[in-house]
MIPA-594096 format. One record per atom (N, C-alpha, C, O): y, z, x; atom name. Coordinates in nm, 2 decimals. Example, Ala and Ser with C-alpha at 12.3 -4.5 7.8 and 13.67 -1.06 7.14 Angstrom:
<nodes>
v/w/u/atom
-0.57/0.78/1.32/N
-0.45/0.78/1.23/CA
-0.33/0.78/1.32/C
-0.33/0.85/1.42/O
-0.22/0.71/1.28/N
-0.11/0.71/1.37/CA
0.00/0.79/1.29/C
0.11/0.80/1.34/O
</nodes>
This chain:
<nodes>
v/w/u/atom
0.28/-0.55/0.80/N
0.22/-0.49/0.92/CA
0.08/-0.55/0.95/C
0.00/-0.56/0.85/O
0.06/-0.59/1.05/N
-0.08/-0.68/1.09/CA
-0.17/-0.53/1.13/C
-0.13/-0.43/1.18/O
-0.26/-0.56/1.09/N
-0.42/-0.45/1.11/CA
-0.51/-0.56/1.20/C
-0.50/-0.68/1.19/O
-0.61/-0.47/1.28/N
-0.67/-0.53/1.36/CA
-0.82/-0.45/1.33/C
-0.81/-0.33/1.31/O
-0.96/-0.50/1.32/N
-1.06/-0.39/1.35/CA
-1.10/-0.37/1.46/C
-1.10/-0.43/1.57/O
-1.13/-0.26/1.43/N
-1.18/-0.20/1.60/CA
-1.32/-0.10/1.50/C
-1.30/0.01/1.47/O
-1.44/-0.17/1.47/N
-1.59/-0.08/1.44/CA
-1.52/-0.07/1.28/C
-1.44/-0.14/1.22/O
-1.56/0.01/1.26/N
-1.54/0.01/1.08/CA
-1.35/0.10/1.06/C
-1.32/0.17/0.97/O
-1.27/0.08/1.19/N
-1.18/0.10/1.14/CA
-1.08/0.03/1.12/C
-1.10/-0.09/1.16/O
-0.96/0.04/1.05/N
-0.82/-0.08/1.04/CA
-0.73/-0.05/1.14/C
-0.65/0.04/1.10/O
-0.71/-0.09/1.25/N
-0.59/-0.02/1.33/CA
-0.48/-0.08/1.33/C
-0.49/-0.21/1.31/O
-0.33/-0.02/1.35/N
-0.23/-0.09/1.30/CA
-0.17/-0.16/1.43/C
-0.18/-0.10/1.54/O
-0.13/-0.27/1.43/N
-0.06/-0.34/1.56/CA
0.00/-0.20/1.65/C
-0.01/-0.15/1.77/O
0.10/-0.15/1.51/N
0.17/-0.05/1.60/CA
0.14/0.09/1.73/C
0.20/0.14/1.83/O
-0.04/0.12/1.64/N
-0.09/0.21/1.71/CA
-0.14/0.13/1.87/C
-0.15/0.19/1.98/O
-0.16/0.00/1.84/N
-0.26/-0.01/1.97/CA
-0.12/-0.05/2.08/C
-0.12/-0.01/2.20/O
-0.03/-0.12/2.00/N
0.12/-0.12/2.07/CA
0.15/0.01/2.20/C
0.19/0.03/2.32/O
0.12/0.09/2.07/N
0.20/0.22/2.18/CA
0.10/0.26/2.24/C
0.14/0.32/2.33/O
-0.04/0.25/2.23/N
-0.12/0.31/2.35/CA
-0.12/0.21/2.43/C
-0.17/0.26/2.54/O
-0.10/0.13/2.45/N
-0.05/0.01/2.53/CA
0.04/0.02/2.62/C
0.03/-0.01/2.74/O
0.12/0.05/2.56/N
0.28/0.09/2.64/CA
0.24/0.21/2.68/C
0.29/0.21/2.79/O
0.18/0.36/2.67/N
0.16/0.41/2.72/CA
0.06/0.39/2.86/C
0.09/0.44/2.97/O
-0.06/0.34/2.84/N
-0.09/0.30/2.97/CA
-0.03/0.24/3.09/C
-0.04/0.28/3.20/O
0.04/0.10/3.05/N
0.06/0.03/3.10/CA
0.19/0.09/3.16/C
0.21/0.08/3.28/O
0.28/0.17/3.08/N
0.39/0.22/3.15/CA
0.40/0.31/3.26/C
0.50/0.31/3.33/O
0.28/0.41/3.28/N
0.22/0.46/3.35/CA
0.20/0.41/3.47/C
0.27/0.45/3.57/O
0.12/0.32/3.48/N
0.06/0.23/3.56/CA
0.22/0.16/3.62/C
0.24/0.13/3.74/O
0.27/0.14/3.57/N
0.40/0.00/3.61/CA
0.48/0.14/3.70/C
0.47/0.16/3.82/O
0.54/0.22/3.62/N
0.61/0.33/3.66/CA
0.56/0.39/3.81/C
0.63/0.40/3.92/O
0.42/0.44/3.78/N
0.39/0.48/3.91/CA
0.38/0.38/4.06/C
0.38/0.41/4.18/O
0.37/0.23/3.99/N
0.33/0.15/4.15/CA
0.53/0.13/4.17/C
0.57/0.11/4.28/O
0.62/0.14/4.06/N
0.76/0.12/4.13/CA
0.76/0.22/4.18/C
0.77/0.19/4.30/O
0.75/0.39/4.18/N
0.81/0.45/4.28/CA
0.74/0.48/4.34/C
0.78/0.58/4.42/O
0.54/0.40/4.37/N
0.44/0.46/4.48/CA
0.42/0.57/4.49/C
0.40/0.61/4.61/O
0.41/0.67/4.37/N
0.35/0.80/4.34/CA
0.32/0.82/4.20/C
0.35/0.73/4.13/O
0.27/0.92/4.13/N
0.18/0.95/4.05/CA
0.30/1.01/3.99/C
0.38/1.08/4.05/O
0.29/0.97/3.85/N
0.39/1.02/3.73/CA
0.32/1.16/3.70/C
0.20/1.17/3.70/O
0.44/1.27/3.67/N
0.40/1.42/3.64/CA
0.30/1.37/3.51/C
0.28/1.27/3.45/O
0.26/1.54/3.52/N
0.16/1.54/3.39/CA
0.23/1.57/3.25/C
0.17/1.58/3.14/O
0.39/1.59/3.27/N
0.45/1.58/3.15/CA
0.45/1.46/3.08/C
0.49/1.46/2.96/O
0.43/1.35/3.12/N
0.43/1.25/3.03/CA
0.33/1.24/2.96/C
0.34/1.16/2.87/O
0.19/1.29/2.98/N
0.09/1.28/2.93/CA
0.08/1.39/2.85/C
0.02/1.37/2.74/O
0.13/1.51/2.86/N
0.15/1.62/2.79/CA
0.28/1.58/2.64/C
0.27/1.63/2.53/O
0.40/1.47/2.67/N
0.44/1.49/2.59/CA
0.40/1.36/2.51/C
0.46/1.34/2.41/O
0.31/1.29/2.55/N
0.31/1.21/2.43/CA
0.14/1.24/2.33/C
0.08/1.17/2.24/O
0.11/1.36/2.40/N
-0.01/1.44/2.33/CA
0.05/1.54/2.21/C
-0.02/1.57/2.11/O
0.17/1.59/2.23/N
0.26/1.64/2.19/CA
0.32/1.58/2.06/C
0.31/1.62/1.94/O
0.37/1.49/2.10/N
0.44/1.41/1.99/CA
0.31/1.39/1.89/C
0.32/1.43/1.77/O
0.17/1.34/1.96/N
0.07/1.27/1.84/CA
0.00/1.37/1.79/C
-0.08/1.32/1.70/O
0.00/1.49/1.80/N
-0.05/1.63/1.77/CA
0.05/1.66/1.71/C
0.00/1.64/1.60/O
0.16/1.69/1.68/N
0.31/1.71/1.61/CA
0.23/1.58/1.50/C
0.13/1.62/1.46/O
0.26/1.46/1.45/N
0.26/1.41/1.37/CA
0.16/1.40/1.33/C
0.16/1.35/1.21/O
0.04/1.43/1.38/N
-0.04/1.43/1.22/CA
-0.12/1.58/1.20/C
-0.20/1.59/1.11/O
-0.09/1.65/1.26/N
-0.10/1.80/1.18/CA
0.04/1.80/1.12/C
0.07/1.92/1.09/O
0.13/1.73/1.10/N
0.22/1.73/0.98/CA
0.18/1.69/0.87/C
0.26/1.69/0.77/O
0.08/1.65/0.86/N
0.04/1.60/0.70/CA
0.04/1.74/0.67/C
0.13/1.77/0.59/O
-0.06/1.86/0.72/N
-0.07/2.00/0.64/CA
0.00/2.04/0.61/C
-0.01/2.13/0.52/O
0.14/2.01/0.68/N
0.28/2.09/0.65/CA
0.34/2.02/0.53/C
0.40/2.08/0.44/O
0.32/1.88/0.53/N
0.40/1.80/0.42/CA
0.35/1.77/0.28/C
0.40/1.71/0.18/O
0.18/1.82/0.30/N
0.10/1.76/0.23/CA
0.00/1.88/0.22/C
-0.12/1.84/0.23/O
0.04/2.01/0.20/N
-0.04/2.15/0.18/CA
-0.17/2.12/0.09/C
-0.29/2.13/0.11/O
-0.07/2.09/-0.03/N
-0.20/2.12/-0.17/CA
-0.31/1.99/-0.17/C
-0.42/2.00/-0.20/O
-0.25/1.89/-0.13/N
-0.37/1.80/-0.13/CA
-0.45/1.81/0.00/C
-0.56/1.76/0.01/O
-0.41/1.87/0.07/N
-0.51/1.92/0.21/CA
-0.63/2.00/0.19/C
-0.74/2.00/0.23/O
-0.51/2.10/0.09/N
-0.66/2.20/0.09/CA
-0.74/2.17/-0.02/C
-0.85/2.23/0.00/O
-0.75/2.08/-0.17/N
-0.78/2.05/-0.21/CA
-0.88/1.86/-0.15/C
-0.92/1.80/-0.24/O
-0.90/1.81/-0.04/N
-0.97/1.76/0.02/CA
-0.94/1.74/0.19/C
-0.89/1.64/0.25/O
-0.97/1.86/0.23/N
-0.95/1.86/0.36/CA
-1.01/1.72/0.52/C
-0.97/1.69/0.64/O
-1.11/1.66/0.40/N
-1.10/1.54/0.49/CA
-0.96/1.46/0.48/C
-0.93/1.37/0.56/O
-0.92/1.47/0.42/N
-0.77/1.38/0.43/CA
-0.72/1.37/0.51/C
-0.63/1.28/0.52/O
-0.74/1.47/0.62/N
-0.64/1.50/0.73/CA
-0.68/1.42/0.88/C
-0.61/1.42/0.98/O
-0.80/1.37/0.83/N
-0.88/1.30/0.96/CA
-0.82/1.11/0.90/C
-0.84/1.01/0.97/O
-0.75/1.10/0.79/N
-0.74/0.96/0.73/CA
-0.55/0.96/0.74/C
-0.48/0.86/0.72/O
-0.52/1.08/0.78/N
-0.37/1.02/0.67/CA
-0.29/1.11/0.82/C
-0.35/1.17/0.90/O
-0.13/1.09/0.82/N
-0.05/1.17/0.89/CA
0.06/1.21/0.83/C
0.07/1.21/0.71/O
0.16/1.24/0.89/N
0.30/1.27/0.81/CA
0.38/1.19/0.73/C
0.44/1.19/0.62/O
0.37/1.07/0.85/N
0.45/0.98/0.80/CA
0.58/0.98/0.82/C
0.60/1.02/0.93/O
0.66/0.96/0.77/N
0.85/0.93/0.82/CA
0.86/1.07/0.87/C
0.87/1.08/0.99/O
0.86/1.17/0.81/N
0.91/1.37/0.80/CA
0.82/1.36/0.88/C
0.89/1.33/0.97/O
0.69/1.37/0.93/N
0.61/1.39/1.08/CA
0.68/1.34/1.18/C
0.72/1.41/1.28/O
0.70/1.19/1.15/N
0.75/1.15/1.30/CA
0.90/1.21/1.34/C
0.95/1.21/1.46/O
0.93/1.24/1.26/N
1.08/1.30/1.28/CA
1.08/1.43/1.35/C
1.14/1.45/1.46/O
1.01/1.49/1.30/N
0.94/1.69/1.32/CA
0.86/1.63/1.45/C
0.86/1.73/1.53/O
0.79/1.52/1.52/N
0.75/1.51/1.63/CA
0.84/1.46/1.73/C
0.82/1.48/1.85/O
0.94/1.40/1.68/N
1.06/1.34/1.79/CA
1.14/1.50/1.82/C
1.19/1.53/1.93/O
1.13/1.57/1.73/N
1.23/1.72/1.74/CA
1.19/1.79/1.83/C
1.26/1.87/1.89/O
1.05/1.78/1.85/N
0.92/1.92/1.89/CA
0.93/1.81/2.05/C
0.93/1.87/2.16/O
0.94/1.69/2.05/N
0.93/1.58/2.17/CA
1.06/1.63/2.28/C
1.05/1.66/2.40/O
1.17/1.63/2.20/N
1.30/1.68/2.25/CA
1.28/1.77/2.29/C
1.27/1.75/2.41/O
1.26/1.92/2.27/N
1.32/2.02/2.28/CA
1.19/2.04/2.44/C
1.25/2.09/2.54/O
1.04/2.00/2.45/N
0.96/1.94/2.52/CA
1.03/1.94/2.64/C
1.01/2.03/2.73/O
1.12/1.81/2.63/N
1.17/1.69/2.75/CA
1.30/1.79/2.82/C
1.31/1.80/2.94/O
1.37/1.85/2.72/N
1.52/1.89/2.78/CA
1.48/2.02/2.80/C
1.55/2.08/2.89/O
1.37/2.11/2.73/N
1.37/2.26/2.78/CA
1.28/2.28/2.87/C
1.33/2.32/2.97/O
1.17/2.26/2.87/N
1.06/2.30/2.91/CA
1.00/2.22/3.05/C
0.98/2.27/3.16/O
0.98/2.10/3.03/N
0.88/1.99/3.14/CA
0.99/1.97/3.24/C
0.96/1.92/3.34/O
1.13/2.00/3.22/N
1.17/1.99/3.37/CA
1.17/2.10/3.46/C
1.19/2.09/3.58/O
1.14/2.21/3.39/N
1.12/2.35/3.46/CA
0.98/2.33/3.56/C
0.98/2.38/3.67/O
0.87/2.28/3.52/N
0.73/2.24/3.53/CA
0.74/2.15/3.67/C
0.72/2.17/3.79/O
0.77/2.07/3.61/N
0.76/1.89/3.72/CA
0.88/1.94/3.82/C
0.99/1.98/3.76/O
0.88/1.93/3.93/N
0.98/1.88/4.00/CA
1.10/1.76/4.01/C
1.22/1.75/4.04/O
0.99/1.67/3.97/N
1.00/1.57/3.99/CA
1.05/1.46/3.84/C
1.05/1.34/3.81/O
1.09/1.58/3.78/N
1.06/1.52/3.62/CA
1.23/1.47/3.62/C
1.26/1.42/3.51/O
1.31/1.47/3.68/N
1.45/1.44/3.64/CA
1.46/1.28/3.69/C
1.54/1.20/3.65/O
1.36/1.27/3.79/N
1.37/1.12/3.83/CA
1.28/1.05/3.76/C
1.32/0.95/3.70/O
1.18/1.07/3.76/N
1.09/1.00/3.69/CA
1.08/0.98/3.51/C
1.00/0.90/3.45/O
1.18/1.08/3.43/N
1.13/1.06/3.24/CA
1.30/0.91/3.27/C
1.29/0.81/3.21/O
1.37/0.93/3.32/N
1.48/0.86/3.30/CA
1.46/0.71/3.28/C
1.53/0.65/3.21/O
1.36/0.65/3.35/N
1.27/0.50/3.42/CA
1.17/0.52/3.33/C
1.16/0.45/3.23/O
1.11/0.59/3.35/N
0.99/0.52/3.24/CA
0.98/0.56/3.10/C
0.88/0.51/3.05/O
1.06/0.62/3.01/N
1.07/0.68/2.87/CA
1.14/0.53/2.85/C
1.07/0.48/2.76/O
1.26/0.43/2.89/N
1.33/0.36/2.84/CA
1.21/0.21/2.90/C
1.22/0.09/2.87/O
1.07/0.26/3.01/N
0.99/0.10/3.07/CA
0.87/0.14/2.93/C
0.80/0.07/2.86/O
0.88/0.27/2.93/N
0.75/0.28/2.77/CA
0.79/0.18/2.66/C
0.71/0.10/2.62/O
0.91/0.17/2.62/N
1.01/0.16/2.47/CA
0.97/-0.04/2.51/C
0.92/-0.11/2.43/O
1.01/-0.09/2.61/N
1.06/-0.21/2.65/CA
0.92/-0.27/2.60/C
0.91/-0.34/2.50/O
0.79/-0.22/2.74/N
0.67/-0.26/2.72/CA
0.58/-0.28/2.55/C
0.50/-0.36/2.51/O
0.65/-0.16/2.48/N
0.59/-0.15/2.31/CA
0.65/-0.27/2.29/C
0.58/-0.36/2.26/O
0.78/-0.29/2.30/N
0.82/-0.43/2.20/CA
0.77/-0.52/2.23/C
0.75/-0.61/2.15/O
0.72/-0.52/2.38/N
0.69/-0.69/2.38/CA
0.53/-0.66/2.30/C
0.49/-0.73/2.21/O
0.47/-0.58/2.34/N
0.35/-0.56/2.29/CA
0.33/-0.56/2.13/C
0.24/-0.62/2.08/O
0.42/-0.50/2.06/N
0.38/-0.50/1.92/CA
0.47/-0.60/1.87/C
0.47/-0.60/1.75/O
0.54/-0.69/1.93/N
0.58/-0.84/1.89/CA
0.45/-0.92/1.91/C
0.39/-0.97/1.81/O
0.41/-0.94/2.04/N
0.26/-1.00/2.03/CA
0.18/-1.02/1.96/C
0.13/-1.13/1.92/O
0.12/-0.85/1.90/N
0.06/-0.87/1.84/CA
0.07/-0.89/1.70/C
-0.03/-0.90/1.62/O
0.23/-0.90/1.67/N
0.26/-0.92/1.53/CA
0.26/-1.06/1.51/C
0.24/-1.11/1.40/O
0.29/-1.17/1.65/N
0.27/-1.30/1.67/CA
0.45/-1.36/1.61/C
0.49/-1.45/1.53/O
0.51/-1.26/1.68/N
0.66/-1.27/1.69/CA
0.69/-1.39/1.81/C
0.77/-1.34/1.89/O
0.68/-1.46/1.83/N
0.66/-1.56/1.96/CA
0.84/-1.51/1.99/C
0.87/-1.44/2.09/O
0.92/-1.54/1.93/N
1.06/-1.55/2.04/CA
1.12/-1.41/2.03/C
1.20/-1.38/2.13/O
1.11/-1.33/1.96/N
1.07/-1.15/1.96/CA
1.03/-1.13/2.09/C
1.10/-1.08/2.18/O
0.90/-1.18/2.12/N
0.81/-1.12/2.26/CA
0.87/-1.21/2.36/C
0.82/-1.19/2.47/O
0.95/-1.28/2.35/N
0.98/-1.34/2.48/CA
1.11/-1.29/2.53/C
1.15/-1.28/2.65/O
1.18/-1.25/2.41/N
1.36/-1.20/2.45/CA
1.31/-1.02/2.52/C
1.35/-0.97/2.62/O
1.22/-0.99/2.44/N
1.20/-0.81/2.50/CA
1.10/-0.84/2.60/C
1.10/-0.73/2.66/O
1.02/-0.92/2.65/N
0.98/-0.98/2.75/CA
1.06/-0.99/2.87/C
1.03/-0.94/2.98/O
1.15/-1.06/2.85/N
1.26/-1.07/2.95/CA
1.41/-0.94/2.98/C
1.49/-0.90/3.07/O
1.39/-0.93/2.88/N
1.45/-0.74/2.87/CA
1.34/-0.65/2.97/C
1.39/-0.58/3.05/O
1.25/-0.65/2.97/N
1.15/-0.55/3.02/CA
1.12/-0.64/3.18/C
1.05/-0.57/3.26/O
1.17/-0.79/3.23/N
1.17/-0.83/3.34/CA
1.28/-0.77/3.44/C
1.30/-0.73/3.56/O
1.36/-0.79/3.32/N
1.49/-0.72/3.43/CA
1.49/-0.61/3.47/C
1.52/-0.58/3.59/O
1.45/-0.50/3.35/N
1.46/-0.37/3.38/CA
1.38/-0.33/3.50/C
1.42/-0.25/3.59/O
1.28/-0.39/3.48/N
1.20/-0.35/3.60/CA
1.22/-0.45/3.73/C
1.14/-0.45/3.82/O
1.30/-0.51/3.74/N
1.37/-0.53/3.84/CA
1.48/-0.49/3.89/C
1.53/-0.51/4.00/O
1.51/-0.43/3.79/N
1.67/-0.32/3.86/CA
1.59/-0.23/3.91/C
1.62/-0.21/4.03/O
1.48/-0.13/3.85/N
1.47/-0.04/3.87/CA
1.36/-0.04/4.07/C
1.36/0.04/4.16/O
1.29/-0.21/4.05/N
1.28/-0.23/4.23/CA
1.39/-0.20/4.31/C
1.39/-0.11/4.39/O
1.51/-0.29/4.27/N
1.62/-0.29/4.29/CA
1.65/-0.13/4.41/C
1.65/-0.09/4.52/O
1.66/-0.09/4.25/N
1.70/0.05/4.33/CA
1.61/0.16/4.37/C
1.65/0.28/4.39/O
1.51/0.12/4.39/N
1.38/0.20/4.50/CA
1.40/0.14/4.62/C
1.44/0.22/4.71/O
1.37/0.00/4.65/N
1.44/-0.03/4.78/CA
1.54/0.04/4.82/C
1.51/0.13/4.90/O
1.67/0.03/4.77/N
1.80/0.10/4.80/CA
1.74/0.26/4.77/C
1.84/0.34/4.77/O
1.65/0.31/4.76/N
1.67/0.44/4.76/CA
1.84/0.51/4.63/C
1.94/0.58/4.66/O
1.79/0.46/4.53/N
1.90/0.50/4.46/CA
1.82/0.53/4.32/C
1.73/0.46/4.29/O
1.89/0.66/4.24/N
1.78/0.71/4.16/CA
1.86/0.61/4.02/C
1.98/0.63/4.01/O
1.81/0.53/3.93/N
1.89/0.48/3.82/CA
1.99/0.57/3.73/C
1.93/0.66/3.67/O
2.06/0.56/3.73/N
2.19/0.60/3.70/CA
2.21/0.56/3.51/C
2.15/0.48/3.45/O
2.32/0.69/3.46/N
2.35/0.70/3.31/CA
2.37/0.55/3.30/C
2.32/0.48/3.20/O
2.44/0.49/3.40/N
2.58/0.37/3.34/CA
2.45/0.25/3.33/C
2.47/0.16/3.24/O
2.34/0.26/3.41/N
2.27/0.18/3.38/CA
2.19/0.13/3.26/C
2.18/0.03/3.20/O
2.13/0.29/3.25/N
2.06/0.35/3.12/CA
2.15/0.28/2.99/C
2.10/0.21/2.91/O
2.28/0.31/2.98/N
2.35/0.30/2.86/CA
2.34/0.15/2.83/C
2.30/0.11/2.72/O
2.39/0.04/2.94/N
2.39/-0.05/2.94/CA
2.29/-0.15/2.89/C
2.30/-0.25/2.82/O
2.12/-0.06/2.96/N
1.99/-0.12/2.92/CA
1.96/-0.13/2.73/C
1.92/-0.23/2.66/O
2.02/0.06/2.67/N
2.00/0.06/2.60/CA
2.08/-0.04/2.48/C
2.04/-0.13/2.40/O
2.20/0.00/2.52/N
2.30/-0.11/2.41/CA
2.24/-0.27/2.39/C
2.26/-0.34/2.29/O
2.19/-0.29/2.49/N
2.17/-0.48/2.53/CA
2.05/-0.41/2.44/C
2.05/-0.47/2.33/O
1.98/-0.33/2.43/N
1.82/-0.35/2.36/CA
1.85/-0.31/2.19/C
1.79/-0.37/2.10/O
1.94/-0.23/2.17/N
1.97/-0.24/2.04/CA
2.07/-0.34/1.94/C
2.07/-0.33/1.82/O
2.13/-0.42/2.01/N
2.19/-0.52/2.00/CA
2.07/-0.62/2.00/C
2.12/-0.73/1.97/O
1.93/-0.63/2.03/N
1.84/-0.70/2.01/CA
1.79/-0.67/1.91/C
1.76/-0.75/1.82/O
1.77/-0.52/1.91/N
1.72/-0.53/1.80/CA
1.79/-0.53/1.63/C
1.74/-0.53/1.51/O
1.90/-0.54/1.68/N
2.01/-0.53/1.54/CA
1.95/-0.72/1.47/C
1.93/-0.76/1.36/O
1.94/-0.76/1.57/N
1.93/-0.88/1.55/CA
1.83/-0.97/1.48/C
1.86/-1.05/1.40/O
1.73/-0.94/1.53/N
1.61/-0.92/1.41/CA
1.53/-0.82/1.28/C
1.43/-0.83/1.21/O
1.60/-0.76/1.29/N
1.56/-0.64/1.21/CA
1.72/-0.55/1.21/C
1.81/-0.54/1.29/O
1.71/-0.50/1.08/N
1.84/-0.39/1.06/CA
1.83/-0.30/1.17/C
1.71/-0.27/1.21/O
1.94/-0.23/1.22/N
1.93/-0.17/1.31/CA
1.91/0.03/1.29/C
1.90/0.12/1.36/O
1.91/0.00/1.11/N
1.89/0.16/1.11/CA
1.74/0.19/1.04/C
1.72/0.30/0.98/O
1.60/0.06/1.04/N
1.52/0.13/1.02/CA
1.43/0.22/1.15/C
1.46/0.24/1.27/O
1.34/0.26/1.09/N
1.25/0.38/1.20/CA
1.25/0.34/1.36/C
1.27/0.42/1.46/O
1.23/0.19/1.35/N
1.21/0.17/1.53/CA
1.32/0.17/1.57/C
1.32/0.24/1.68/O
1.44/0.13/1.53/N
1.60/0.12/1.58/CA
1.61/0.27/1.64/C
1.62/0.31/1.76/O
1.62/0.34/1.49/N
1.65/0.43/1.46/CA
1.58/0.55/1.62/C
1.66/0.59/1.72/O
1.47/0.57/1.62/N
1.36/0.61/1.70/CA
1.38/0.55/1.85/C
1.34/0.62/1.94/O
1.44/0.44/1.88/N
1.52/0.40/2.01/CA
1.62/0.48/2.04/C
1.62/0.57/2.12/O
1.72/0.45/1.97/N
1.81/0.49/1.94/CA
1.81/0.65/2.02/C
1.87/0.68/2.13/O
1.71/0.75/1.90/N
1.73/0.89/1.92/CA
1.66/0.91/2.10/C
1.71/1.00/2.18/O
1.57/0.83/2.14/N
1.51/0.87/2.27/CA
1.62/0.79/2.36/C
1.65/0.84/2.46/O
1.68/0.70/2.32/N
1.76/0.65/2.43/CA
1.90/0.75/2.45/C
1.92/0.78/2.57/O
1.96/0.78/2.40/N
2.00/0.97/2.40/CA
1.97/1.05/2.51/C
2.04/1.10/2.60/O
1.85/1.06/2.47/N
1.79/1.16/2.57/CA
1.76/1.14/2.67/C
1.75/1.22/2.76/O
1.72/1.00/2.68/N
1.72/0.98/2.82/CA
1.85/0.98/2.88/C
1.84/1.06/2.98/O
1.96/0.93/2.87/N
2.07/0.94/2.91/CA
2.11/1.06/2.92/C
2.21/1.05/2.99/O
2.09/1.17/2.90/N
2.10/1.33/2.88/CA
2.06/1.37/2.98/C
2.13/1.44/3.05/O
1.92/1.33/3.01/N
1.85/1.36/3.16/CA
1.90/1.29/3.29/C
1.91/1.34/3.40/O
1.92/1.19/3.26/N
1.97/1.09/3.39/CA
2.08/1.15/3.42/C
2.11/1.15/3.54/O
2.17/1.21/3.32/N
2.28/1.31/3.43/CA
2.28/1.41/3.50/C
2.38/1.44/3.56/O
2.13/1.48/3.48/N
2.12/1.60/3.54/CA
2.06/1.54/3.71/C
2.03/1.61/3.80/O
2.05/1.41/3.69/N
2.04/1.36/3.88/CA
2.17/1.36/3.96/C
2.27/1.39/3.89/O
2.19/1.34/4.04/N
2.31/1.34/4.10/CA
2.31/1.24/4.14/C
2.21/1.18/4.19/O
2.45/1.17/4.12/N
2.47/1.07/4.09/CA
2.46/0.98/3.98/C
2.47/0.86/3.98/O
2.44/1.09/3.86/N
2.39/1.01/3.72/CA
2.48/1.00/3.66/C
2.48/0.94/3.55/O
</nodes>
């Protein structure tokens, strides 16, 4: 895993990856459908990062209370991120579509333009050169289908979704086994998104 400094700290490719893909997906998402993404996406990925490292206290009690700075250095780890994909779900399918109106069209596009933009991003920075160019061109098309069907006025569809996802795990089978954490962590959100994309009509 490549570390980067940022002032006296070590940051991991991965972290700056995903705030990466979180901005940027934001940003990409809102100019395809020319309106402002709900505040649930910002709520659930505060969610998720609040879920995973107040899991260290849960996973890691006695050495917490025994040096409670630990908790500002360390997180859950595998059992966090897990307990934050769980707490992320139940989020996405119970609650934030009751909220947003608007949340059944918009988590279906950008949960699967978040996932695309991270890979090319934390290939980059891992200095994956033909990694960042195949999820590069994975993340060109997607977001050209998904013009595609804003022109046409058509909301992206399961058969699409499924399609995007299989072609991206079939990439990633390919460099990497396809059952560690990132596969795996695709994998469980690409699920869910397909879960929601049926509750559109026409999904």
């Amino acid at each position: 895993m490549t570390y980067f400094h940022i002032g006296s700290l070590n940051v991991p490719a991965v972290w700056i990856a995903a705030f990466l893909a979180l901005v940027l997906g934001f940003i990409l998402s809102a100019g395809i459908m020319r309106k402002k993404v709900g505040e649930w996406y910002w709520n659930g990925a505060a969610l998720y990062f609040l879920v995973w490292k107040l899991s260290y206290v849960l996973f890691n009690f006695i050495l917490f209370m025994e040096t409670p700075l630990s908790f500002i250095f360390f997180n859950g780890g595998i059992k966090g991120h897990l307990l934050a994909l769980a707490v992320l779900a139940v989020y996405l399918l119970f609650i934030a579509w009751k909220k947003y109106p608007d949340f059944y069209e918009e988590a279906p596009q950008i949960i699967l333009l978040y996932f695309f933009i991270y890979e090319v991003g934390v290939n980059l920075l891992e200095k994956n050169t033909t990694e960042t160019g195949v999820h590069f061109c994975m993340l060109v098309v997607y977001v050209g289908i998904l013009m595609i069907l804003k022109k046409r006025r058509i909301h992206v569809t399961s058969q699409i979704l499924l399609l995007m996802i299989m072609t991206e795990l079939l990439i990633l089978s390919i460099f990497q086994t396809i059952f560690d954490r990132e596969s795996l962590t695709f994998l469980w959100m690409g699920i869910i998104t397909v879960f929601i994309s049926r509750k559109l009509k026409g999904g």
